[in-house]
C-alpha positions in Angstrom: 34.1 184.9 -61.0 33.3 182.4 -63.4 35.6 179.9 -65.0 37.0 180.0 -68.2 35.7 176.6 -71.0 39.1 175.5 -69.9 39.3 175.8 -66.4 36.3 174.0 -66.3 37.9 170.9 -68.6 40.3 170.4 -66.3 38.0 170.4 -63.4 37.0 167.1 -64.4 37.8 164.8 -66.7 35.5 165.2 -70.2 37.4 162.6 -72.1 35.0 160.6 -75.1 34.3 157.3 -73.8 32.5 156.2 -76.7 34.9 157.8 -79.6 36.5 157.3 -82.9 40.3 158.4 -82.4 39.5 160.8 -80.0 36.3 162.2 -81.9 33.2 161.8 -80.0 30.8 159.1 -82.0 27.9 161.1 -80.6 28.8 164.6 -82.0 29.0 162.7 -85.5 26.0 160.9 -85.3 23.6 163.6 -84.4 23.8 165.4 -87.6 21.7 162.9 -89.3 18.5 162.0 -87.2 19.1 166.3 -87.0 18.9 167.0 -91.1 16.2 163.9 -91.3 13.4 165.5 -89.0 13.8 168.7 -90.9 13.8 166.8 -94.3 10.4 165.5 -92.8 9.0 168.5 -92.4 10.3 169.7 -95.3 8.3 166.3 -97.2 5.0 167.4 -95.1 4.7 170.7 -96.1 5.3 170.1 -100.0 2.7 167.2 -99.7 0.3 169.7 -98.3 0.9 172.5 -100.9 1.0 169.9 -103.7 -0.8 166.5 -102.6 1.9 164.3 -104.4 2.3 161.0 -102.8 5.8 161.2 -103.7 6.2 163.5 -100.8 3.8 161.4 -98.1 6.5 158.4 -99.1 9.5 160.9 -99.0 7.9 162.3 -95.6 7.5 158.2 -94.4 11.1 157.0 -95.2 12.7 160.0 -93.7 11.0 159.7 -90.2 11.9 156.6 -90.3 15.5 157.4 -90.6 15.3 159.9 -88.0 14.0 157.9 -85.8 16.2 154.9 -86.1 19.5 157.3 -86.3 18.0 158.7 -83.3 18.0 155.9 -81.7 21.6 155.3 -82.5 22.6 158.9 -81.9 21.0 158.5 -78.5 22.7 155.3 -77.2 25.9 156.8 -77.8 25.2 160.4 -76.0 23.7 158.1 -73.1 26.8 156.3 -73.2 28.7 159.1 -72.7 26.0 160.6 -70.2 26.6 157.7 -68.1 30.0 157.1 -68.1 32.2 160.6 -68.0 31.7 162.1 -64.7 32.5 165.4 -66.5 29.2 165.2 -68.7 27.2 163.6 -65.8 28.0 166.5 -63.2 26.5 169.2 -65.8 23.1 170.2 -65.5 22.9 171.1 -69.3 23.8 167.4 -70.0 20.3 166.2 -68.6 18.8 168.8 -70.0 19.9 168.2 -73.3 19.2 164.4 -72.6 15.3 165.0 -71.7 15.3 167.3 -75.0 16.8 164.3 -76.6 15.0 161.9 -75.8 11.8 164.1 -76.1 12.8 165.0 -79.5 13.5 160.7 -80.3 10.4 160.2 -79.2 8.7 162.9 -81.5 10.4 161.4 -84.2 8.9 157.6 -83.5 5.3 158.7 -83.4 5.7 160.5 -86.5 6.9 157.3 -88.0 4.2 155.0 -86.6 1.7 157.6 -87.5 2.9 157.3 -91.3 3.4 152.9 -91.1 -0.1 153.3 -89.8 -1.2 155.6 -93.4 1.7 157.2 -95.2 -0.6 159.0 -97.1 -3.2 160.0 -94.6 -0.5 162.7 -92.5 -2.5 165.9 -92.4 -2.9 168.1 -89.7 -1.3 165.5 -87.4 1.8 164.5 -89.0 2.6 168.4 -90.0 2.2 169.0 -86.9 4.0 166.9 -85.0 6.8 167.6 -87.9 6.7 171.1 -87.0 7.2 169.6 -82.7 9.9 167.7 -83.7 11.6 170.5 -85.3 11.5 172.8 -82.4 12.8 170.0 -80.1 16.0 169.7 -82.8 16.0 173.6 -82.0 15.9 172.5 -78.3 18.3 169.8 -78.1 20.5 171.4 -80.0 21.0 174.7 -78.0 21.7 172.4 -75.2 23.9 170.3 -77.0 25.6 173.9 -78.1 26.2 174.5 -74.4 27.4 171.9 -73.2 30.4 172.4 -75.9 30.8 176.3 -76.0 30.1 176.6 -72.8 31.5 173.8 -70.9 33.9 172.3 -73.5 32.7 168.7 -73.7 33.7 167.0 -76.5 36.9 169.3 -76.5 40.2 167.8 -77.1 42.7 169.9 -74.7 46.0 169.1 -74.3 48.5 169.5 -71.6 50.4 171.9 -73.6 47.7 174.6 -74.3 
């Protein structure tokens, strides 16, 4: 019979390592590099429909963020990752790491592809936009799992 989320937090320790009283720096983080590869799509397909540069420059600045907040996002999850035992034994933890760093990746070509010619982004930069959108989608289930499903980044206490 399978465990319940918090059977499972007890079965090994999940505690943030890398926190800000008690609230994982990670969790926090992630929201931005999230909302800043959608905001780049968002710039890429109003550049198309309208050719403004304003949007090739919004479209530039924004990966930039994302990537960089990425970056930042990802050292802390890696952090983590590394050293709770409760995140490391998960399988949904690597997998949410490969989509992670897949997805940070994504992010950094799209940037060097816009330093290289902001204004110069289409097919490719839509395109890989669009990628780095679905990896969000896919990092972000398994980030989704592994706290509904396993409760990392749960606080439990004793009394509960």
């Amino acid at each position: 019979m399978p465990k319940t989320v918090l059977e499972e937090v007890r079965a090994y320790d999940t505690n943030s390592i890398v926190a800000l009283a008690g609230h994982p720096i990670h969790a926090m983080m992630v929201s931005f590099p999230i909302a800043l590869v959608i905001a780049t799509l968002g710039c890429d397909v109003f550049y198309w429909w309208g050719a403004d540069p304003f949007w090739a420059r919004a479209g530039l600045w924004a990966s930039g963020f994302a990537f960089w907040l990425g970056v930042a996002a990802s050292l802390a999850g890696t952090a983590e990752l590394l050293l709770v035992e409760g995140i490391r034994k998960r399988v949904a933890s690597w997998m949410h790491a490969i989509a992670g760093v897949m997805l940070v990746s994504i992010a950094g070509a799209n940037w060097g592809l816009r330093l290289y010619d902001h204004e110069n982004i289409l097919p490719v930069g839509l395109m890989m936009s669009a990628l780095g959108s679905v990896f969000v989608g896919i990092a972000g289930w398994h980030g989704g799992k592994l706290v509904f499903d396993h409760g990392i980044g749960l606080m439990v206490s004793n009394d509960d």
